[in-house]
HTML snippet that shows the backbone in 3Dmol.js (N, CA, C, O; Angstrom):
<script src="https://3Dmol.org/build/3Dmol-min.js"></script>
<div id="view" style="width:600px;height:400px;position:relative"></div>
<script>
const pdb = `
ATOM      1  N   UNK A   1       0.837  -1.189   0.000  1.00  0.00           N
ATOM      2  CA  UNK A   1       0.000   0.000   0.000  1.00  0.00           C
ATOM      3  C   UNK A   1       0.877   1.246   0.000  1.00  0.00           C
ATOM      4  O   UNK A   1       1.978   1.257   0.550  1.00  0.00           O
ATOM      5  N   UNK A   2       0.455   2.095  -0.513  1.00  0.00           N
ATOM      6  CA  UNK A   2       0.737   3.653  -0.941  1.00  0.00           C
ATOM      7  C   UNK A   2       0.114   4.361  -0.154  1.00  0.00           C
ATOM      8  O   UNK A   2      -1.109   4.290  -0.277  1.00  0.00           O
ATOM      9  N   UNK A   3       0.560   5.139   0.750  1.00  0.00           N
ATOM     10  CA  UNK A   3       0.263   6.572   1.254  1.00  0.00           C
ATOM     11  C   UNK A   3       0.043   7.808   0.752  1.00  0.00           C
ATOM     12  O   UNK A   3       1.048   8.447   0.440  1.00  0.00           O
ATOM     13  N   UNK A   4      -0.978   8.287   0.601  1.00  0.00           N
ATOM     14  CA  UNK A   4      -1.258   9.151  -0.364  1.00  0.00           C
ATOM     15  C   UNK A   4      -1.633  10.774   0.618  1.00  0.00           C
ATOM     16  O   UNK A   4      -2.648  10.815   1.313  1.00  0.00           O
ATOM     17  N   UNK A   5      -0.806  11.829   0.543  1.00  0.00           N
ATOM     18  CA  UNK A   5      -1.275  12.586   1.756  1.00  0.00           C
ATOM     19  C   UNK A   5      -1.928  13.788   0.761  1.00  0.00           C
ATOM     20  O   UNK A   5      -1.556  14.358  -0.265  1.00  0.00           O
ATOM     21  N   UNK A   6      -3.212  13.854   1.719  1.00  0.00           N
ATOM     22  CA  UNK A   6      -3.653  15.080   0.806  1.00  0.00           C
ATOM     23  C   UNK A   6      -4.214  16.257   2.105  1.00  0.00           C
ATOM     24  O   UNK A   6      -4.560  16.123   3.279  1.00  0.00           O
ATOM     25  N   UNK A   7      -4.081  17.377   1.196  1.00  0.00           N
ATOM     26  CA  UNK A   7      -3.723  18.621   1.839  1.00  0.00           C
ATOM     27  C   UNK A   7      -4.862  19.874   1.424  1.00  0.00           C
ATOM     28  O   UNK A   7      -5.081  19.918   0.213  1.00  0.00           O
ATOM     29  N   UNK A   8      -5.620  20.902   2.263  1.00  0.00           N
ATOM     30  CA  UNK A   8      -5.928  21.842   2.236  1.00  0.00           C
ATOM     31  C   UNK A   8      -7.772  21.038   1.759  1.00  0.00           C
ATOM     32  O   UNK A   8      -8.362  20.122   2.334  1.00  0.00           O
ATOM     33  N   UNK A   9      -8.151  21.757   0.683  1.00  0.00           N
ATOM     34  CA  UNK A   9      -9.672  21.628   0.887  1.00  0.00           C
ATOM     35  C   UNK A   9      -9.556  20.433  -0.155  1.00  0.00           C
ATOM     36  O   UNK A   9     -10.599  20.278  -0.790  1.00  0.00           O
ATOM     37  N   UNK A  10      -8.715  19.711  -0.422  1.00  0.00           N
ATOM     38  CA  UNK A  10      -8.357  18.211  -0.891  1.00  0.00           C
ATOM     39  C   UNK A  10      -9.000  17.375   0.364  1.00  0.00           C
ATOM     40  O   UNK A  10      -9.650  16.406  -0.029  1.00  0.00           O
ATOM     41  N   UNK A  11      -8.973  17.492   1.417  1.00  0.00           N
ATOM     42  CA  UNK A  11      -9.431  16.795   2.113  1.00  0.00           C
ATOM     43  C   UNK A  11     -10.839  16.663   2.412  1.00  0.00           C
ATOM     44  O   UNK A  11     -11.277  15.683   3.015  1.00  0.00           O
ATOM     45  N   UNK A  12     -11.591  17.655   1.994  1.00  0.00           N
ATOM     46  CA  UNK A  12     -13.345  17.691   1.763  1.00  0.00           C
ATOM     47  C   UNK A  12     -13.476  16.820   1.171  1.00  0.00           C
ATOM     48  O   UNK A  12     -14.315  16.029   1.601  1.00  0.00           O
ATOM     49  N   UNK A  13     -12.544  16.342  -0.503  1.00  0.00           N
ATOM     50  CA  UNK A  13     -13.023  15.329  -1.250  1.00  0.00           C
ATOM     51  C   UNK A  13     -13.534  14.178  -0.543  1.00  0.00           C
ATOM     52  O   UNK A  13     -14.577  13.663  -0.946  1.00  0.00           O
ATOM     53  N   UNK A  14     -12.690  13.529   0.857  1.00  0.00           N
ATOM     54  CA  UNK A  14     -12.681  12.316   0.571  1.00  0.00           C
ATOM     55  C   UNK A  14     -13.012  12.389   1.975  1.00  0.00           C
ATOM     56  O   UNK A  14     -12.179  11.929   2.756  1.00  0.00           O
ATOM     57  N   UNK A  15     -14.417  13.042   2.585  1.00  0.00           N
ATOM     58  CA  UNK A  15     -14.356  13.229   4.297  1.00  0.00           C
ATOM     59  C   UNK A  15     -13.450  12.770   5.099  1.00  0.00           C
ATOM     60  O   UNK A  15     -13.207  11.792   5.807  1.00  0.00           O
ATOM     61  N   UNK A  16     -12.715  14.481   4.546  1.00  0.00           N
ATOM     62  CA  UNK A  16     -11.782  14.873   5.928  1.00  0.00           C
ATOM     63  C   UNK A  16     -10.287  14.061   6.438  1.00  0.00           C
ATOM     64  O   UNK A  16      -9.552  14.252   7.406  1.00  0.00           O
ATOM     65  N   UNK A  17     -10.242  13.194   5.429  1.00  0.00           N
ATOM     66  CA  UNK A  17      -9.168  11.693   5.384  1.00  0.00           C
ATOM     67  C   UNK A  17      -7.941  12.692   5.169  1.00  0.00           C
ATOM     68  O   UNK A  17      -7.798  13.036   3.996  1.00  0.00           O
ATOM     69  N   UNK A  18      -7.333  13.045   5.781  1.00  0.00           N
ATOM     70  CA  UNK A  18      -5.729  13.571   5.557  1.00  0.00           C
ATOM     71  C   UNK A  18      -4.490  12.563   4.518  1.00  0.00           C
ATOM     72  O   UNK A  18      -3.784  12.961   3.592  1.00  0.00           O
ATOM     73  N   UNK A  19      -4.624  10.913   5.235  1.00  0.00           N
ATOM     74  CA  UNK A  19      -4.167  10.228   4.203  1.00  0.00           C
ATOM     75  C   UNK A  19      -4.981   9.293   3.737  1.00  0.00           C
ATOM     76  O   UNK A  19      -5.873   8.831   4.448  1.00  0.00           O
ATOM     77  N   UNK A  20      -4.735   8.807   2.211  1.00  0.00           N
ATOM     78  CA  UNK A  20      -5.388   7.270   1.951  1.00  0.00           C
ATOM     79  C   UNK A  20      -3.678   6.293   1.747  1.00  0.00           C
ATOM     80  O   UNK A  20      -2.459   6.454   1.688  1.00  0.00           O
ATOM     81  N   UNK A  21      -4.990   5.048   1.702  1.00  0.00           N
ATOM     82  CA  UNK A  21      -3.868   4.177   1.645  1.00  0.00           C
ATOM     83  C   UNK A  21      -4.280   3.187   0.038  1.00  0.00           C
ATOM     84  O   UNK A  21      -5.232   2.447  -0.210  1.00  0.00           O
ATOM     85  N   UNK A  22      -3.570   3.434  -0.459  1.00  0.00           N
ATOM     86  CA  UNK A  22      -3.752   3.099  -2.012  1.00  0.00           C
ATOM     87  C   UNK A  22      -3.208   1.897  -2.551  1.00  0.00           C
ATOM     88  O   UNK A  22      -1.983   1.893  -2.672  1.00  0.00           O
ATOM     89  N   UNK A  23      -3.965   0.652  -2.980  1.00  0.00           N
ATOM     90  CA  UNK A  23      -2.815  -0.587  -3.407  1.00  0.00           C
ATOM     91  C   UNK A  23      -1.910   0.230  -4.395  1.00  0.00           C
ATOM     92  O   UNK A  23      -2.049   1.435  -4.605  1.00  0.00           O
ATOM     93  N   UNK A  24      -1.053  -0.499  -4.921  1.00  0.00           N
ATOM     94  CA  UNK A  24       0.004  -0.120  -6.172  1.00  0.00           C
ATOM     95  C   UNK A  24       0.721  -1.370  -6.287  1.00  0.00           C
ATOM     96  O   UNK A  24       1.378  -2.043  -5.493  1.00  0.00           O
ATOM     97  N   UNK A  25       0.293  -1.529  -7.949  1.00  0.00           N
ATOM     98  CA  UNK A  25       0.584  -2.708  -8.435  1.00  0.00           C
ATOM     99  C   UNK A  25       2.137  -2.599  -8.795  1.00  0.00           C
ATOM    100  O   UNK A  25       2.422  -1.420  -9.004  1.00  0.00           O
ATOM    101  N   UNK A  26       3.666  -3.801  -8.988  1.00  0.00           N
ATOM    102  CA  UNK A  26       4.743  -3.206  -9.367  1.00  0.00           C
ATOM    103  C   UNK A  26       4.771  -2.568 -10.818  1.00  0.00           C
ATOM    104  O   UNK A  26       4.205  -2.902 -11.859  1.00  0.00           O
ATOM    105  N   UNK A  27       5.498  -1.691 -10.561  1.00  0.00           N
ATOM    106  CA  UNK A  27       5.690  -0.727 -11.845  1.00  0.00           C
ATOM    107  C   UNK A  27       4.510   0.059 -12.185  1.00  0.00           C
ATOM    108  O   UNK A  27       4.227   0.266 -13.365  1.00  0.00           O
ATOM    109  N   UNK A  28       3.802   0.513 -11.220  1.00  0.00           N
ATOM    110  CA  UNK A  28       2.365   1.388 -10.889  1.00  0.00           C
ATOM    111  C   UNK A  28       3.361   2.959 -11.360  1.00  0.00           C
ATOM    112  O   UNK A  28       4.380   3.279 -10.749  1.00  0.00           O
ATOM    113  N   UNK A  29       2.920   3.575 -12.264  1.00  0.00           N
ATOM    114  CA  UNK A  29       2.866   4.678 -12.980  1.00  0.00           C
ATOM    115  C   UNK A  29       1.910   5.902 -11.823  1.00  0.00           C
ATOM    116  O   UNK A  29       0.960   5.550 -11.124  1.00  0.00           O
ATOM    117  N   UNK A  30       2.420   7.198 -11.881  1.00  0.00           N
ATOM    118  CA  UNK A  30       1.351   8.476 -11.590  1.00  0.00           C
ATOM    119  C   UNK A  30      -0.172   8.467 -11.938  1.00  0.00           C
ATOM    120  O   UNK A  30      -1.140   8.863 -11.289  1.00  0.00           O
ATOM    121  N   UNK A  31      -0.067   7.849 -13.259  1.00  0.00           N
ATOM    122  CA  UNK A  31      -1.148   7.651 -14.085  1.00  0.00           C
ATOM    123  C   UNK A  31      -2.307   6.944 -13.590  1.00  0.00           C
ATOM    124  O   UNK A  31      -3.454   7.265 -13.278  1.00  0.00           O
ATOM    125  N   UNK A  32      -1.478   5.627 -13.628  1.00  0.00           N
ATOM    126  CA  UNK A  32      -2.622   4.445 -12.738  1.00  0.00           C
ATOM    127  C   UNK A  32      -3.292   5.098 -11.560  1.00  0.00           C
ATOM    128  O   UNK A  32      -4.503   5.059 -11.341  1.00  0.00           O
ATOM    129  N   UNK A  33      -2.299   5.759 -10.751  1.00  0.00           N
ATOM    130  CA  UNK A  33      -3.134   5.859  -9.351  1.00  0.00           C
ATOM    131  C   UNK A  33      -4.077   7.152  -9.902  1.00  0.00           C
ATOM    132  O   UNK A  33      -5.287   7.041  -9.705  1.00  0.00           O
ATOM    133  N   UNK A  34      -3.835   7.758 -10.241  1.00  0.00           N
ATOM    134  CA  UNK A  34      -5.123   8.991 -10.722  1.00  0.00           C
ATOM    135  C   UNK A  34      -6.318   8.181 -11.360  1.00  0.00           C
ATOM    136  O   UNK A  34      -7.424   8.646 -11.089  1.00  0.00           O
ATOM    137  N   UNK A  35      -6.302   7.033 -12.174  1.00  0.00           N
ATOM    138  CA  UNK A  35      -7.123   6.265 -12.653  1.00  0.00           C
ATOM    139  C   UNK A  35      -7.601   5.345 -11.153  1.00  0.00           C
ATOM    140  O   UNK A  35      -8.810   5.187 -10.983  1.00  0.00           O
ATOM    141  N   UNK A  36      -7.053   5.019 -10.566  1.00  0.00           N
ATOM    142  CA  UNK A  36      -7.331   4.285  -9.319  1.00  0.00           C
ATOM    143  C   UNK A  36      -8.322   5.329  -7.788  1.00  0.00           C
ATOM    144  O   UNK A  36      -9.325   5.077  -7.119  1.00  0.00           O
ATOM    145  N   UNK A  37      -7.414   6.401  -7.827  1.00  0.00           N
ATOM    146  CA  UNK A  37      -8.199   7.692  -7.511  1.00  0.00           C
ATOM    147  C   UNK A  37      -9.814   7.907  -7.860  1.00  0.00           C
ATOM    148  O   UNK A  37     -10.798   7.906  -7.121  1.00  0.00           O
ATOM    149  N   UNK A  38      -9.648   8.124  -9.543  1.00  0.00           N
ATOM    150  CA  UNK A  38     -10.971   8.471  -9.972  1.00  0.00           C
ATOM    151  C   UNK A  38     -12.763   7.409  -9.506  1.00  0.00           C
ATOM    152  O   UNK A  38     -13.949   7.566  -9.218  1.00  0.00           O
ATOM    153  N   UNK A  39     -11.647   6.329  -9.756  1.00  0.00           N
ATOM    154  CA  UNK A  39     -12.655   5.307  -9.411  1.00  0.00           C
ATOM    155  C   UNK A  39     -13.384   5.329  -7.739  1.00  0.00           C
ATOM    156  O   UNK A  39     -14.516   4.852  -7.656  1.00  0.00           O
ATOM    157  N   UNK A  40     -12.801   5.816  -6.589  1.00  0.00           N
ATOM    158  CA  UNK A  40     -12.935   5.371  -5.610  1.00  0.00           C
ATOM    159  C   UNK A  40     -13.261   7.109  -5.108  1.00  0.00           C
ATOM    160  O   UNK A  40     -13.825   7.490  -4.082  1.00  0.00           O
ATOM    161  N   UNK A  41     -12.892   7.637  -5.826  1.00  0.00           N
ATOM    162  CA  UNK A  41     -13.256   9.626  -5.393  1.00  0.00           C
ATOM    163  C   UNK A  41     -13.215   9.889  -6.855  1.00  0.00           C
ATOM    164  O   UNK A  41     -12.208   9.890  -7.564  1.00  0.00           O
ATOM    165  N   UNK A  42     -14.804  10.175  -7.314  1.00  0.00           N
ATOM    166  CA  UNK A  42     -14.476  10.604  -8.366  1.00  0.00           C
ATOM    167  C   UNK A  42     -14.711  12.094  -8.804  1.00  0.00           C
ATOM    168  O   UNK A  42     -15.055  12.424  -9.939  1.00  0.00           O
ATOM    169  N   UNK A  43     -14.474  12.970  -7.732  1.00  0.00           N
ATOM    170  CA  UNK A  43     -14.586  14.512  -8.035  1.00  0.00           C
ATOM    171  C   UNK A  43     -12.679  14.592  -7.967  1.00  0.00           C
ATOM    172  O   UNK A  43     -11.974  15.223  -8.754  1.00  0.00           O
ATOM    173  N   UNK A  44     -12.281  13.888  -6.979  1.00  0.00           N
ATOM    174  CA  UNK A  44     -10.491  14.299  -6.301  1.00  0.00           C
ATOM    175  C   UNK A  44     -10.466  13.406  -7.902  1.00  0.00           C
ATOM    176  O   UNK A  44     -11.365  13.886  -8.592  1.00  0.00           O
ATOM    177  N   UNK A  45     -10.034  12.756  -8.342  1.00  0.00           N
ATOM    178  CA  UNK A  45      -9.995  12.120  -9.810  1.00  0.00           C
ATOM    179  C   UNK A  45     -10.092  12.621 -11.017  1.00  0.00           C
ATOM    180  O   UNK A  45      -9.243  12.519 -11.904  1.00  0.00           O
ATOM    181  N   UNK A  46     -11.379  13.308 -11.095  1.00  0.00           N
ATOM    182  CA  UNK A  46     -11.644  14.456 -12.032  1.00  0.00           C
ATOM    183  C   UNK A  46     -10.570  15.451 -12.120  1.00  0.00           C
ATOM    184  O   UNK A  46      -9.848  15.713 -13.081  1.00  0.00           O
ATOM    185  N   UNK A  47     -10.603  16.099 -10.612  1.00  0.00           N
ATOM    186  CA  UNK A  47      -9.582  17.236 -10.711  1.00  0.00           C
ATOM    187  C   UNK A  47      -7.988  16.930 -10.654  1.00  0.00           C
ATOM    188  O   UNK A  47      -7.201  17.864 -10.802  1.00  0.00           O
ATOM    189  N   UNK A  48      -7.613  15.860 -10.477  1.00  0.00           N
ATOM    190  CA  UNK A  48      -6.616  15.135 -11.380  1.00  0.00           C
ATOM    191  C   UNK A  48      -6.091  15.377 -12.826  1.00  0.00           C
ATOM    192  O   UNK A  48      -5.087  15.749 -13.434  1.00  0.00           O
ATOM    193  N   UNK A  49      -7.565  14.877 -13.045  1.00  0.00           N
ATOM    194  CA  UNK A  49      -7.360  14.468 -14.441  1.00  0.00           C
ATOM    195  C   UNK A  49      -7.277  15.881 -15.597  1.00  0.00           C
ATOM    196  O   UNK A  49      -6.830  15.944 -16.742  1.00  0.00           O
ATOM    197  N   UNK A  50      -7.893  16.876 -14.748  1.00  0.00           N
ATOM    198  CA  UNK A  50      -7.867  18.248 -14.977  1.00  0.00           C
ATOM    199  C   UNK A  50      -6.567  18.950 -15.273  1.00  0.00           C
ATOM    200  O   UNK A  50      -6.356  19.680 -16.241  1.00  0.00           O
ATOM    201  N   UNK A  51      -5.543  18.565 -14.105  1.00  0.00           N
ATOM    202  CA  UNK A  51      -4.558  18.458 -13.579  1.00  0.00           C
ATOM    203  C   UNK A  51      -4.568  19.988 -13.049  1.00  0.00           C
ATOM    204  O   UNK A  51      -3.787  20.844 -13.463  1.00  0.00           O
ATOM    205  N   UNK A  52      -5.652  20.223 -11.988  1.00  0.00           N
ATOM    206  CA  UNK A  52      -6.118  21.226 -11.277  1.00  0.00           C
ATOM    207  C   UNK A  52      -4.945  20.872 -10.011  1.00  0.00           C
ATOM    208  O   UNK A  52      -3.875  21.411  -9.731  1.00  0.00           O
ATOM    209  N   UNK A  53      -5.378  20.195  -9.659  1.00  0.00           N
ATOM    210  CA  UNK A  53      -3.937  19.051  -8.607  1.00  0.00           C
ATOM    211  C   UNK A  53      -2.801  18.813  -9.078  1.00  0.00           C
ATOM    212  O   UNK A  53      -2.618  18.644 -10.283  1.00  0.00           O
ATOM    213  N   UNK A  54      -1.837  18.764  -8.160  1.00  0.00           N
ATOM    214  CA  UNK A  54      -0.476  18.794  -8.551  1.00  0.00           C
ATOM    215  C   UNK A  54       0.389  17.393  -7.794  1.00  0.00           C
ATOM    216  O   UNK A  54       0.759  17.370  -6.620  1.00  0.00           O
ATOM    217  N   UNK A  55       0.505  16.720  -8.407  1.00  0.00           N
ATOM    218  CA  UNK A  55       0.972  14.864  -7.906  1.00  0.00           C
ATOM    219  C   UNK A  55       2.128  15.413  -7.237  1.00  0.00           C
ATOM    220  O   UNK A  55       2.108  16.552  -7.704  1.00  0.00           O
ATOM    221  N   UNK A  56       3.138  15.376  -6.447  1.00  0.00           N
ATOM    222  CA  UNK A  56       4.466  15.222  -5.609  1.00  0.00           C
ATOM    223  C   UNK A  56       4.603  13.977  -4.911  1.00  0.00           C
ATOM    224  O   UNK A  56       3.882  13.462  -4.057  1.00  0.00           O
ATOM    225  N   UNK A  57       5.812  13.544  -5.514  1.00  0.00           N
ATOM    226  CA  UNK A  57       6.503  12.583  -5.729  1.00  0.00           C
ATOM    227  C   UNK A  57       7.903  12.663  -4.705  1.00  0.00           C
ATOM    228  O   UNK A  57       8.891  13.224  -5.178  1.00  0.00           O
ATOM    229  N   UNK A  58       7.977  12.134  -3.386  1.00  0.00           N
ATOM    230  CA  UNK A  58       9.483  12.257  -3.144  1.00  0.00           C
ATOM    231  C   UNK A  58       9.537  13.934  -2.941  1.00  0.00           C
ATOM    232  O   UNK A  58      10.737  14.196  -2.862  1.00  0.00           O
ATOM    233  N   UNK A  59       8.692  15.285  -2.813  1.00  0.00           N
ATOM    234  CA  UNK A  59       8.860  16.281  -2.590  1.00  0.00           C
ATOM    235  C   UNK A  59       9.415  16.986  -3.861  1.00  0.00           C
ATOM    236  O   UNK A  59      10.330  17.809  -3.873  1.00  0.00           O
ATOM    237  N   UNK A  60       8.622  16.470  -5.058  1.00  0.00           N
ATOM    238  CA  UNK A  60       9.010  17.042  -6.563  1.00  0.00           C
ATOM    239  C   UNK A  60       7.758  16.603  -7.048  1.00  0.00           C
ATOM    240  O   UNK A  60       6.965  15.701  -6.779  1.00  0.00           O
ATOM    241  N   UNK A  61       7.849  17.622  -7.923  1.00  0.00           N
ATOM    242  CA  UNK A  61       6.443  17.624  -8.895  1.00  0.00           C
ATOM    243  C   UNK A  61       6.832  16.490  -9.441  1.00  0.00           C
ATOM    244  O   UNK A  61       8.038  16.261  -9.528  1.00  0.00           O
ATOM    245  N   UNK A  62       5.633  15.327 -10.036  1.00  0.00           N
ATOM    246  CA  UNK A  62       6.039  14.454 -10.876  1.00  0.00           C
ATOM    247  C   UNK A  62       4.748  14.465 -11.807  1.00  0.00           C
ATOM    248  O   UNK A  62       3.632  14.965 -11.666  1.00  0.00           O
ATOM    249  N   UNK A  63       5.434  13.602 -12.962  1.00  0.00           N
ATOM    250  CA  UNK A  63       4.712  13.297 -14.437  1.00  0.00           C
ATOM    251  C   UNK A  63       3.743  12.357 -14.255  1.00  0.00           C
ATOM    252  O   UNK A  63       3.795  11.759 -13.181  1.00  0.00           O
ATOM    253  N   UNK A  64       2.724  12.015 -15.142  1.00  0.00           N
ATOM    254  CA  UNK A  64       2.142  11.210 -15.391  1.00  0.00           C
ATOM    255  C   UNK A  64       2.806  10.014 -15.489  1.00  0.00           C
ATOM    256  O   UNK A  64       2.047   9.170 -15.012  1.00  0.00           O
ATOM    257  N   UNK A  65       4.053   9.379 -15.939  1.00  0.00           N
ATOM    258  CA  UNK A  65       4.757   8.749 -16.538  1.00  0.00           C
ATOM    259  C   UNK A  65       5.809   8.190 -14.950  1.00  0.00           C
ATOM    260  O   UNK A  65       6.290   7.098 -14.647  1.00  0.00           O
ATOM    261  N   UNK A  66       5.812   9.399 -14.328  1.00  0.00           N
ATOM    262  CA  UNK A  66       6.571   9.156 -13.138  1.00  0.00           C
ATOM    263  C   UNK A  66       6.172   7.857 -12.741  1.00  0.00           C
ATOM    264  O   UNK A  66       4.970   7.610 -12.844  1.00  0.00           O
ATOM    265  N   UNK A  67       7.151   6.705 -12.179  1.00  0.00           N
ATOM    266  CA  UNK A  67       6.902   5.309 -11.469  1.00  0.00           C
ATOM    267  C   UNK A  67       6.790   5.557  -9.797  1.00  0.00           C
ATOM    268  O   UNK A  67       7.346   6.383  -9.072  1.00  0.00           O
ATOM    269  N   UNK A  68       5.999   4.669  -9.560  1.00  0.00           N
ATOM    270  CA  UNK A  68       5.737   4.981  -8.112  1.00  0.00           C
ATOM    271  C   UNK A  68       6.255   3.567  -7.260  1.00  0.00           C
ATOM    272  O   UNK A  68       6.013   2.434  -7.678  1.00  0.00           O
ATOM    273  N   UNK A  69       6.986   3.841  -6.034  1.00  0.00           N
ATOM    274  CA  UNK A  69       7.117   2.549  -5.476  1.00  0.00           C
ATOM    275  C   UNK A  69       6.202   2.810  -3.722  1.00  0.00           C
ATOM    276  O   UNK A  69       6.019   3.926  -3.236  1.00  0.00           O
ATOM    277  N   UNK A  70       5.818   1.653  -3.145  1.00  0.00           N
ATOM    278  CA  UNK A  70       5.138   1.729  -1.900  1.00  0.00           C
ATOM    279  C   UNK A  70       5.929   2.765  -1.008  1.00  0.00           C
ATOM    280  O   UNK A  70       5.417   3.601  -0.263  1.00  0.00           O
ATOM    281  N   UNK A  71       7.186   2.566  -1.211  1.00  0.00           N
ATOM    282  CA  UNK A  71       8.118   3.657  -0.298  1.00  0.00           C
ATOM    283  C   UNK A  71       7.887   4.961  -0.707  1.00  0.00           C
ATOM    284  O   UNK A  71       8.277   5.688   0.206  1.00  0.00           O
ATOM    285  N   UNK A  72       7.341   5.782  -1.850  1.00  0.00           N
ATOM    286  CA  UNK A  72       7.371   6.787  -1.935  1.00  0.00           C
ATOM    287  C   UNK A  72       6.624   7.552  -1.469  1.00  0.00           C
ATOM    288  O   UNK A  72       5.418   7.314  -1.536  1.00  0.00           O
ATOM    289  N   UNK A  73       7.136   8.809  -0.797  1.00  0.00           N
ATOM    290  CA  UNK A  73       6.153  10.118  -0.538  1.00  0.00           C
ATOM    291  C   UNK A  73       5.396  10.467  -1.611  1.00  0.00           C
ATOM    292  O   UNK A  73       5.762  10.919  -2.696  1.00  0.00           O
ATOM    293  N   UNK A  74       4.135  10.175  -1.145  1.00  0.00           N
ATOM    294  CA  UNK A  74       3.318  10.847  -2.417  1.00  0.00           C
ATOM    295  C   UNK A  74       2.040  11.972  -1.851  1.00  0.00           C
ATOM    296  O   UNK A  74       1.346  11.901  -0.837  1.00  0.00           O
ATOM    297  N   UNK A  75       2.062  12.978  -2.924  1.00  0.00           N
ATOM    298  CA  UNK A  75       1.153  13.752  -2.200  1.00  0.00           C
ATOM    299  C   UNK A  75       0.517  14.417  -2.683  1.00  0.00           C
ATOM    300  O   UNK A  75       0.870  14.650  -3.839  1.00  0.00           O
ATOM    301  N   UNK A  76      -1.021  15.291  -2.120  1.00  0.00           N
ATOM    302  CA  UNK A  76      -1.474  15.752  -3.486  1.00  0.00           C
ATOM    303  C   UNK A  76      -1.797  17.131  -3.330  1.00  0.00           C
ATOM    304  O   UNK A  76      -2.773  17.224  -2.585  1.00  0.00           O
ATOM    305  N   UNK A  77      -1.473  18.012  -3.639  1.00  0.00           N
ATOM    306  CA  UNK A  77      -1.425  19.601  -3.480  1.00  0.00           C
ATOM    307  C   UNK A  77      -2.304  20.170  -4.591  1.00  0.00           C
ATOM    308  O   UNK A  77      -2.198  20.226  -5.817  1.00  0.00           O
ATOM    309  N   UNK A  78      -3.332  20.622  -3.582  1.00  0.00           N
ATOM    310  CA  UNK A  78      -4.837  21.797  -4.254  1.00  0.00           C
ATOM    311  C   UNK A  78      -3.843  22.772  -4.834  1.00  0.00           C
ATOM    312  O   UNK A  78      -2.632  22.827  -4.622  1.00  0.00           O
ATOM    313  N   UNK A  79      -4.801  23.737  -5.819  1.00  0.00           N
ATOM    314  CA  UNK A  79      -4.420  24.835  -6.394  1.00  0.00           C
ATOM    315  C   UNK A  79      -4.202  25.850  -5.049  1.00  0.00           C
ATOM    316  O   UNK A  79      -4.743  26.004  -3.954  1.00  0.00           O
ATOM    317  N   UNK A  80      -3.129  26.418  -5.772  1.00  0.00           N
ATOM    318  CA  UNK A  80      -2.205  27.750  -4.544  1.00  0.00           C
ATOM    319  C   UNK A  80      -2.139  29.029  -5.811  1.00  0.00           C
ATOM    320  O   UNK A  80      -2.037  28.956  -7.036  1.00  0.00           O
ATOM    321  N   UNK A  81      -2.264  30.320  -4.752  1.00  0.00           N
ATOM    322  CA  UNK A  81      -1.998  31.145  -5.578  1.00  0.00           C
ATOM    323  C   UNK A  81      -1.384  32.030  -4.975  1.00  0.00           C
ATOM    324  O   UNK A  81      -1.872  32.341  -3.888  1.00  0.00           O
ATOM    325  N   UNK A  82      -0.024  32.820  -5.448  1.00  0.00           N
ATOM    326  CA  UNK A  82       0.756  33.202  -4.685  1.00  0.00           C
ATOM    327  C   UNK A  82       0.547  34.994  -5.632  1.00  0.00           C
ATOM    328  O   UNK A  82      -0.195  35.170  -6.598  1.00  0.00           O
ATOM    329  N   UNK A  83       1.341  35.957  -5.042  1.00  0.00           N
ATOM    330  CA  UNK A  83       1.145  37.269  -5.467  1.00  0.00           C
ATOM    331  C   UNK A  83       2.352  38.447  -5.065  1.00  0.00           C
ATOM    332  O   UNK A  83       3.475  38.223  -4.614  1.00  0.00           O
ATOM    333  N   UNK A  84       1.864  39.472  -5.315  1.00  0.00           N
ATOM    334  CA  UNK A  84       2.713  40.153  -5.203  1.00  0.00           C
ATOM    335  C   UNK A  84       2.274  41.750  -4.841  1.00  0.00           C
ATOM    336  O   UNK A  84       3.142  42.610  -4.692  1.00  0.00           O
TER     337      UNK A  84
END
`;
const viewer = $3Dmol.createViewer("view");
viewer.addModel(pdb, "pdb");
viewer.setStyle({}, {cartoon: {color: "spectrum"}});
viewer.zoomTo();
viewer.render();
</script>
């Protein structure tokens, strides 16, 4: 299982759950779990797929393409807007 930490009004999606715990098959892609996501939350999924959300990987933005292992920090960061 995958730890999935989600943050700010990300956590409304899925009542209030700070983390999930996500199977991940070997050689499980960014991709899959947004497809795995959608199925089980499918508004946090949507906005995925939007890519309104921002996947972090290990404390780096990652790709669709990015590989995921059970050990990795994974996390999912709502839209931010910063200014000046």
């Amino acid at each position: 299982m995958a730890q999935v930490k989600l943050f700010g009004m990300l956590k409304t999606l899925v009542a209030g759950v700070n983390i999930l715990d996500m199977p991940l098959a070997d050689g499980a892609q960014v991709k899959d779990l947004v497809d795995a996501l959608y199925v089980q939350y499918p508004t946090l999924g949507e906005l995925l797929r939007q890519k309104k959300v921002v996947v972090s990987v290990n404390q780096e933005i990652a790709h669709w393409e990015t590989t995921l292992a059970e050990s990795d920090e994974i996390a999912l960061l709502p839209p931010f807007a910063g200014g000046a």
